[in-house]
C-alpha positions in Angstrom: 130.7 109.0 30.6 132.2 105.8 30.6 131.9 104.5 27.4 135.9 104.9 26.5 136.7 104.7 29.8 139.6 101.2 30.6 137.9 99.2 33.1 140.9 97.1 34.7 139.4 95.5 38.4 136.7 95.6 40.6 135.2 98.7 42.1 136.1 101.1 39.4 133.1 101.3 37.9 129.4 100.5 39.2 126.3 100.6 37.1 122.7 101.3 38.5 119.4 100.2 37.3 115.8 99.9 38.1 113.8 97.1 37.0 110.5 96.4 37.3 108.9 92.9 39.0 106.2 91.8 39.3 102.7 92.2 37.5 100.4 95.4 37.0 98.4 94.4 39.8 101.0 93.7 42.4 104.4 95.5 40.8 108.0 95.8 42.5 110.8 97.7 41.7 114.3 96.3 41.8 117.1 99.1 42.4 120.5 97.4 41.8 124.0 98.4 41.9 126.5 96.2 40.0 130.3 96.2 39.7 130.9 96.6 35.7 134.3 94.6 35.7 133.4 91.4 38.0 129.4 91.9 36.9 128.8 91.2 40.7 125.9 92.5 42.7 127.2 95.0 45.2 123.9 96.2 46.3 119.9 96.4 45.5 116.4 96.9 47.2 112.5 95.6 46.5 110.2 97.9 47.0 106.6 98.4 46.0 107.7 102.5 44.9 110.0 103.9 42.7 111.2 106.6 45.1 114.2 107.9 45.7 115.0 106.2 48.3 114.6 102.6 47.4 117.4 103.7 45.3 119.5 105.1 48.4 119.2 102.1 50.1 120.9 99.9 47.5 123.6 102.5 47.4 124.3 102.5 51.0 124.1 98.6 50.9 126.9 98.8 48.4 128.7 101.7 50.3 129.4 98.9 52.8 131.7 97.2 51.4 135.0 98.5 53.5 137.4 97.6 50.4 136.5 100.1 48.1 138.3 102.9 47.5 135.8 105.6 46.9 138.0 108.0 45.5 138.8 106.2 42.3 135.1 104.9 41.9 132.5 106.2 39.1 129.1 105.4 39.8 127.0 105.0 36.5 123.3 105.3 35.6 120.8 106.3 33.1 119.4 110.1 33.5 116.5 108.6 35.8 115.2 110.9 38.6 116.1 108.7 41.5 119.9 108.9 40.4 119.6 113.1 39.9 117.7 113.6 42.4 120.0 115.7 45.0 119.9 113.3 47.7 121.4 110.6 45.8 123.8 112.9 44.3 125.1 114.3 47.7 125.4 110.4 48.8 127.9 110.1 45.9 129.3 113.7 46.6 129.5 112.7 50.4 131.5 109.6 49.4 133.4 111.1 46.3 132.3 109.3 44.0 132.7 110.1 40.0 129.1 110.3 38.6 128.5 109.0 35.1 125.4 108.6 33.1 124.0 107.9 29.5 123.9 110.5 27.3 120.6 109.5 25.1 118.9 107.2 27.6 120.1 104.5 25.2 120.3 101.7 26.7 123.5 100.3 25.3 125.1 102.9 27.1 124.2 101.2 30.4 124.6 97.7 28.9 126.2 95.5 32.1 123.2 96.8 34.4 120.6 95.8 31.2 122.3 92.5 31.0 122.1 91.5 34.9 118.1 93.1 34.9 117.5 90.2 32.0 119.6 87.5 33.7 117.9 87.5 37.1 114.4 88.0 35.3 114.8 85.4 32.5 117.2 82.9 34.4 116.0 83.2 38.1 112.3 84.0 37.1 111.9 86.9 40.7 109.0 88.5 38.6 107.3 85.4 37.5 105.1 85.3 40.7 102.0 87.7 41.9 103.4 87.3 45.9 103.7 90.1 48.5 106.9 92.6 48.2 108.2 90.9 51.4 108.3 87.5 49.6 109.7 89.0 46.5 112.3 90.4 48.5 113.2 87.0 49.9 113.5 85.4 46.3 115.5 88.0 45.3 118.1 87.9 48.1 118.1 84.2 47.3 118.8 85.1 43.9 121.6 87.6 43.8 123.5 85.1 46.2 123.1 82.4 44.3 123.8 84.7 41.1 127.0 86.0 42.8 128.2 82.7 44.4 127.0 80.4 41.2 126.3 81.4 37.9 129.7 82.2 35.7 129.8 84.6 32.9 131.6 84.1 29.6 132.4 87.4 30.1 134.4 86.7 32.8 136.0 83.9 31.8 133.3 81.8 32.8 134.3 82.8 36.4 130.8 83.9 38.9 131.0 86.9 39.8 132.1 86.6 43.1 135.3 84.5 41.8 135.8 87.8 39.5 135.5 90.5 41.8 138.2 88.7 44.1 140.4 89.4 41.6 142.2 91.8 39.4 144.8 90.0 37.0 141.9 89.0 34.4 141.3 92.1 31.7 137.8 92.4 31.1 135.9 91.3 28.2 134.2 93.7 25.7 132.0 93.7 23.4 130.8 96.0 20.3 127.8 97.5 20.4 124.9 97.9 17.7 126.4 100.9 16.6 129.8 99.2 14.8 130.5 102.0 12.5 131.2 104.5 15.6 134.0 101.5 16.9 132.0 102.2 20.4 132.3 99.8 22.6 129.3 98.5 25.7 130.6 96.9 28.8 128.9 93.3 29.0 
C-alpha cells in the first residue's frame, strides 16, 4: 500500500482507474494509468467494455515508455477485477512491477487517479456527448495531450504535467485526507 509510502520523481508510483463515459445508452469506459508524482497520463484506452483487456492495453501503452525503471515502480489500483485478474497481474509480474491497491475500496486511497477521472470529465467535458466509441476515443486522445502538454496543477507547482514528469528536483505536494485524526495522508 502506498499510502506512507515517499513519493520523490516520476515513475515511482502509477495509479490506475476506470471511469465511465458516456451515457446509459451509448456508455465507454476509460482505463487510465497516471504517474502519482508528475499527475501525467502515461497510458489509457476507450472502449465500449469493461474487460480485462481494455485495461491491458493502457498498461502496455504506458509499458512503452523506455525510461522507466521497472524495478523500482509500484503500480496502484483499487481491488477491481481487471487489475486482479491474472493476466494483468502477470503483465506487472512479467515487468516487475510492485503491485499496490486500496485496502477498503475507499476512494481516498486512490485519490490522484479520482482527481485526473474528475478533471478530464468536468474540465475537458469527453463524456458530455452521445457519439460512437471511435469518436470518443479521438476526443480523449485530444484531451490527455492537451491535459499533459497544457493544463498546470497547483500541485505541482502550477507546472503541466509533462513539465513535472521531466523533472525530479520539485518534492511533491500532499494533502490530508478526510480522515485528519489518523494524520493519513492522499496523493493529489
Amino acid at each position: 500500500m502506498i499510502l506512507d509510502y515517499q513519493i520523490n520523481k516520476p515513475n515511482q508510483v502509477w495509479v490506475a482507474d476506470i471511469t465511465y463515459i458516456g451515457n446509459r445508452a451509448n456508455p465507454s469506459y476509460l482505463s487510465l494509468i497516471t504517474d502519482a508524482y508528475s499527475k501525467k497520463i502515461v497510458g489509457h484506452h476507450v472502449a465500449d467494455n469493461l474487460n480485462t483487456e481494455s485495461s491491458l492495453i493502457a498498461l502496455r501503452k504506458a509499458l512503452k515508455n523506455k525510461k522507466v525503471n521497472l524495478e523500482s515502480l509500484i503500480h496502484h489500483s483499487d481491488r477491481g477485477l481487471q487489475y486482479c485478474s491474472n493476466e494483468y497481474q502477470r503483465l506487472l509480474e512479467k515487468n516487475r512491477i510492485g503491485c499496490s491497491m486500496t485496502q477498503n475500496s475507499d476512494p481516498y486511497e486512490n485519490a490522484v487517479a479520482e482527481r485526473i477521472n474528475g478533471i478530464l470529465k468536468q474540465e475537458f467535458d469527453i463524456d458530455k456527448y452521445d457519439i460512437e466509441t471511435s469518436l470518443r476515443r479521438k476526443i480523449v486522445d485530444q484531451s490527455i495531450e492537451i491535459y499533459n502538454e497544457m493544463r498546470p496543477h497547483f500541485s505541482n507547482h502550477y507546472l503541466t504535467p509533462n513539465q513535472m514528469h521531466n523533472q525530479s528536483e520539485l518534492k511533491m505536494k500532499t494533502y490530508k485526507t478526510k480522515n485528519q485524526s489518523k494524520n493519513i495522508f492522499a496523493l493529489v
